[in-house]
C-alpha positions, 0 to 999 in steps of 0.5 A: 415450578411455574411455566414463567419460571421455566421460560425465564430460565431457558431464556436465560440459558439461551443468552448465556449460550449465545454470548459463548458462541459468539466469545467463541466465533471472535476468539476463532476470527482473531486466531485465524487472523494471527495465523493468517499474518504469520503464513503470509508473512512466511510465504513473502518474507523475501518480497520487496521492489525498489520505491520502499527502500526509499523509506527504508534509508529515511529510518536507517538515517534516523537511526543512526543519528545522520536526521531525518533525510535521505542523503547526509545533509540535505533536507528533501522530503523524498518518502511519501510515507512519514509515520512508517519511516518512523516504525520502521526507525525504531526497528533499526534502532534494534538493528533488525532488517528492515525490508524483513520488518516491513514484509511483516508489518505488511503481512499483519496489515493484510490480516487486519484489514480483513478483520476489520471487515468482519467487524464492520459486518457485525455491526451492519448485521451483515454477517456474510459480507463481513466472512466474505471480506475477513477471507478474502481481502487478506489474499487478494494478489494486488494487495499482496504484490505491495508487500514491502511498502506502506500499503497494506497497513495504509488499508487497514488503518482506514478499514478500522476507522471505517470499523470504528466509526460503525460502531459508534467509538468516534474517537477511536475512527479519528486516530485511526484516520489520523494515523493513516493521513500521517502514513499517507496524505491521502488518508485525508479524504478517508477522513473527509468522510468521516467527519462528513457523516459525524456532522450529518448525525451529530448536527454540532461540530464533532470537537472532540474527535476533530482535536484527535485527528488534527493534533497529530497531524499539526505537530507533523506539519509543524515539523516539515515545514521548519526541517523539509520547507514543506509537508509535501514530499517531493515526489508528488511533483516528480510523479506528476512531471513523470506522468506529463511524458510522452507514452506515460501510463496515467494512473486512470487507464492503468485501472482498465489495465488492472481489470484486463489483467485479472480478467485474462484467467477465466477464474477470475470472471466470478468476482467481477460478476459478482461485483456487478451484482454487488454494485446493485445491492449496494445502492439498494439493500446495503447502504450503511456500506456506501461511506467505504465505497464513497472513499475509494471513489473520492480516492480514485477521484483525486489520484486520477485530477493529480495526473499521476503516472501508472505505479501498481501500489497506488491500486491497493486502496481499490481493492478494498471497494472491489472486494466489498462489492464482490462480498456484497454480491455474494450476499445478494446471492444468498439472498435470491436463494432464500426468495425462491424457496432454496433456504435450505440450499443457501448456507452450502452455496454460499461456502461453495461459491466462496471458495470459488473465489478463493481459489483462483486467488490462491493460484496467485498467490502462489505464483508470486511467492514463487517469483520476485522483482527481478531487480532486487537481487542484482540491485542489492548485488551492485548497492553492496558492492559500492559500498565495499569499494568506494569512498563514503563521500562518493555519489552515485548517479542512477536512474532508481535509486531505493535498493541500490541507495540503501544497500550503498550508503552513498549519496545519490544522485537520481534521474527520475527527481525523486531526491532531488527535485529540479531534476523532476522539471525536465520530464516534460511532454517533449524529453525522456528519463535519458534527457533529464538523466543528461542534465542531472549527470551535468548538474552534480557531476556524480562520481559513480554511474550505474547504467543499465547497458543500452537503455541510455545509449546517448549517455554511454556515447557521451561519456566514454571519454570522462567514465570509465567502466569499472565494474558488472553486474548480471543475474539470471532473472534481471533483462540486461547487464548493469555497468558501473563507471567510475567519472573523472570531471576535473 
């Protein structure tokens, strides 16, 4: 056989043995990735707070054929989160529980967005980054602490857009970027990005992908503003109000509060080293990753120009850019191992030192799987018992209205303006929850109240004569007691 013929073959067995490891090492990457979603969904299935429950009523609504609303009849667009109150109508359709439903979804939208990052790094040929990335943003705590809202499947729906469009699938990265606008807003500076980057490389208007991202979106705007007056939930406003109080933790210092958070466990102090070290290589070495982080600097941008208060969820889009940082810097690590002469050393290290940061994570995450809100338990406690003991055309005045609204089927009435929104207006600089809860109670005059005992001390005084205490409510876990009063105004 001649020597061509030999090399030929061997090329060629070479290839065909390279093309099975590599089916294999994806294969391998998308068991651990279903493996993973089920784990965490059984390690969380219980998680939840009280803003999803919100959505929650927008689909059980849907559902059961009351519209598109939160309370029976009036056409207030309260949820921030359109596409997933539809998922998760369909899932009442099929009278399945829908916190359960939602801790799934956000469970598989962990494992996603990690997978998501593998991808991205096998485009970039950065294959340790996107390793470092499919290990650990699926268990970073603050990404798992959302569980139950939209979050999780928000991330992983802009990752695969930023997936796609690495590798050159533009139609695909603009539904994907469509769908996420549509669960959040927000998702429209993701998709600024995107459509930035098409027209520097294409030099002609991306139609295409343009129609892909703006149609769904149209039929959406199309539909609230005939049924909600608006294709802007109400609550923007009302968090804005909220953020206008006296003492109210704005979104941008709650950034530094998150870091100190994480930095007061000495274990922790690694990934944000590494980050530092990630930031340069970023600039330097890995910029074909600059658009992901460009997104989560125009998010922080536009959240901190809104004047938001300091919601923990609105921090999980961060965490895609912190860990990419972290995942860079691990690289960059490898890379100054390799430069001097310890090759032989880098592959060991870098699993060492991934596992390094990994573990302080899974501390975490046992922590929080071990404990919860500790106000689902007695807030599903009183919604159940409103449900069993008072008429179905009561109203109810609270000052959080998602668990206990859900559970209650009534009509509530809340005090912090996410429902009804001229409420919102008298959170100012100069008035507390307790002012705009007084003139919410005069405006619609509710027919049930749920207090928490002391903590709106001028009402309890008020009141005494014309609500009278029925009912309460005490949990182990929950800081006070809970009193529901029944209101005579008449």
């Amino acid at each position: 056989m001649a020597p061509n013929t030999i090399i030929l073959q061997l090329r060629k067995a070479l290839n065909k043995a390279f093309s099975q490891l590599q089916k294999n090492v994806q294969s391998g990457v998308w068991l651990w990735t279903g493996l993973l979603s089920v784990a965490l969904f059984r390690a969380f299935a219980l998680k939840g707070y009280d803003d999803p429950y919100i959505t929650y009523r927008y689909a059980a609504q849907l559902a059961h054929g009351l519209g598109f609303v939160y309370n029976t009849g009036e056409r207030i667009l309260s949820t921030t989160t359109p596409l997933y109150a539809l998922l998760l109508a369909l899932a009442a359709l099929l009278n399945l529980d829908l916190p359960t439903v939602s801790n799934a979804l956000g469970s598989l939208g962990c494992g996603l967005g990690g997978l998501a990052f593998w991808q991205i790094g096998q485009r970039y040929q950065n294959q340790s980054v996107g390793s470092a990335g499919l290990i650990l943003y699926p268990t970073f705590p603050l990404l798992l602490n959302t569980l139950g809202a939209e979050m999780a499947l928000y991330n992983a729906l802009i990752l695969w857009g930023f997936a796609t469009f690495a590798h050159t699938n533009y139609r695909q990265a603009a539904f994907f970027f469509a769908l996420a606008t549509l669960t959040r807003a927000d998702g429209i500076l993701a998709a600024a990005i995107f459509f930035s980057l098409l027209l520097e490389r294409k030099r002609t208007f991306p139609w295409q992908p343009f129609l892909i991202y703006t149609l769904p979106l149209a039929v959406w705007g199309i539909f609230a503003w005939a049924y909600f007056g608006s294709p802007l939930p109400v609550t923007l406003a009302a968090k804005q109000h909220q953020g206008m109080m006296a003492h109210a933790p704005l979104f941008f210092p709650g950034i530094f509060a998150q870091a100190q958070f994480f930095l007061a466990f000495p274990l922790y102090h690694f990934h944000f080293g590494l980050a530092i070290l990630g930031f340069a290589g970023l600039l330097t070495f890995y910029q074909r990753w600059l658009p992901l982080f460009a997104w989560n600097l125009l998010y922080l941008s536009g959240y901190t120009a809104l004047g938001v208060t300091s919601y923990f969820w609105y921090y999980a889009p961060l965490v895609i850019g912190f860990l990419l940082l972290v995942a860079i810097g691990l690289a960059m690590m490898r890379q100054l191992l390799r430069r001097f002469g310890k090759q032989h050393w880098a592959p060991g290290l870098t699993f060492f030192l991934l596992l390094l940061l990994l573990l302080p994570q899974l501390f975490s995450l046992e922590y929080l799987r071990k404990t919860n809100d500790s106000r689902l338990v007695v807030y599903q406690q009183v919604g159940k018992w409103l449900n069993s003991n008072t008429a179905k055309e009561a109203s109810i005045g609270t000052l959080e209205v998602g668990i206990i609204g859900y559970y209650a089927e009534r009509r509530m009435i809340d005090f912090a303006g996410l429902l009804q929104p001229e409420t919102a207006l008298r959170l100012t600089a100069t008035t507390t929850y307790q002012d705009a809860a007084r003139w919410a109670i005069a405006k619609y005059h509710p027919d049930y109240l749920v207090l928490q005992t002391g903590v709106f001390p001028q009402i309890e005084a008020e009141l005494g004569q014309r609500c009278q205490s029925i009912k309460t409510f005490t949990e182990k876990a929950f800081p006070g007691q809970l009193t529901v009063s029944q209101c005579r105004w008449k």
